[in-house]
N, C-alpha and C positions, 0 to 999 in steps of 0.2 A: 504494500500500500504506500502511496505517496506521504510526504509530510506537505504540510501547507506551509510556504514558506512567503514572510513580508518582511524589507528592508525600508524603513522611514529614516527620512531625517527633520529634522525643523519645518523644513520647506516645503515636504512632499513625500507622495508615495513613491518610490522607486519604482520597489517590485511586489510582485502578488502572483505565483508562482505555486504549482508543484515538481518538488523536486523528490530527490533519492537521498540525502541527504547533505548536511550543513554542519561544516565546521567552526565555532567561535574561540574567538580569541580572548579568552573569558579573564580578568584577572590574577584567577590562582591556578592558570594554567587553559592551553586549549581544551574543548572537549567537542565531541560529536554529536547532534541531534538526529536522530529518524524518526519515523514514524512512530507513533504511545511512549514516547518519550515521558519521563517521570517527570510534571510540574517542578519547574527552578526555575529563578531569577539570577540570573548575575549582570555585576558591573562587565563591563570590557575595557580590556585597555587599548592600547595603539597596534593593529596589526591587520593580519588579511582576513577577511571572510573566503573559505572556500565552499560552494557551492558545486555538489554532485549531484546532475541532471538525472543520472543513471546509476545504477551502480556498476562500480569497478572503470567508468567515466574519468575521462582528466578535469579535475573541478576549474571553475572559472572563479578567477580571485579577484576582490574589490578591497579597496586597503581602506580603512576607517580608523579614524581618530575617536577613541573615548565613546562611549555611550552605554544602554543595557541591552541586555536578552532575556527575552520571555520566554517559555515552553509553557505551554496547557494544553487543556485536550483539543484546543480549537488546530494548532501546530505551533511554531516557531515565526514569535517577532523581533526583527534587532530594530530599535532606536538609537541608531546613531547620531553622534554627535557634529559627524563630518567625515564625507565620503573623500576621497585626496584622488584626483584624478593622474592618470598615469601620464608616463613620459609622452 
């Protein structure tokens, strides 16, 4: 089953998405969401969001400065703080 994945920031909805799963860049370490994932919040700090379409997929990475992450049963929200666009 998919996880339902949405990336905010201040300004807007990025994404609204299913994917296979989503890696955060959490604080006290990365960790990985999929699908019934166990309800937690964390802060994030400065790094990449990886995004697996599929699995076993090459993730597509978005680099974010600071924000949080949600998991509940609805799936996975990051509110970031600021998406850092690439070279």
């Amino acid at each position: 089953m998919p996880l339902n994945f949405e990336l905010v920031t201040p300004e807007k909805l990025l994404r609204s998405e299913e994917v296979h799963m989503v890696v955060v860049p959490g604080t006290e370490g990365d960790f990985g969401v999929l699908e019934r994932h166990a309800p937690v919040m964390s802060t994030m700090r400065d790094g990449d969001i990886q995004i697996f379409a599929t699995a076993g997929d090459t993730p597509e990475t978005i680099k974010v400065e600071g924000g949080f992450a949600e998991v509940n049963e609805k799936g996975l929200t990051i509110l970031a703080e600021k998406i850092v666009d690439g070279e």
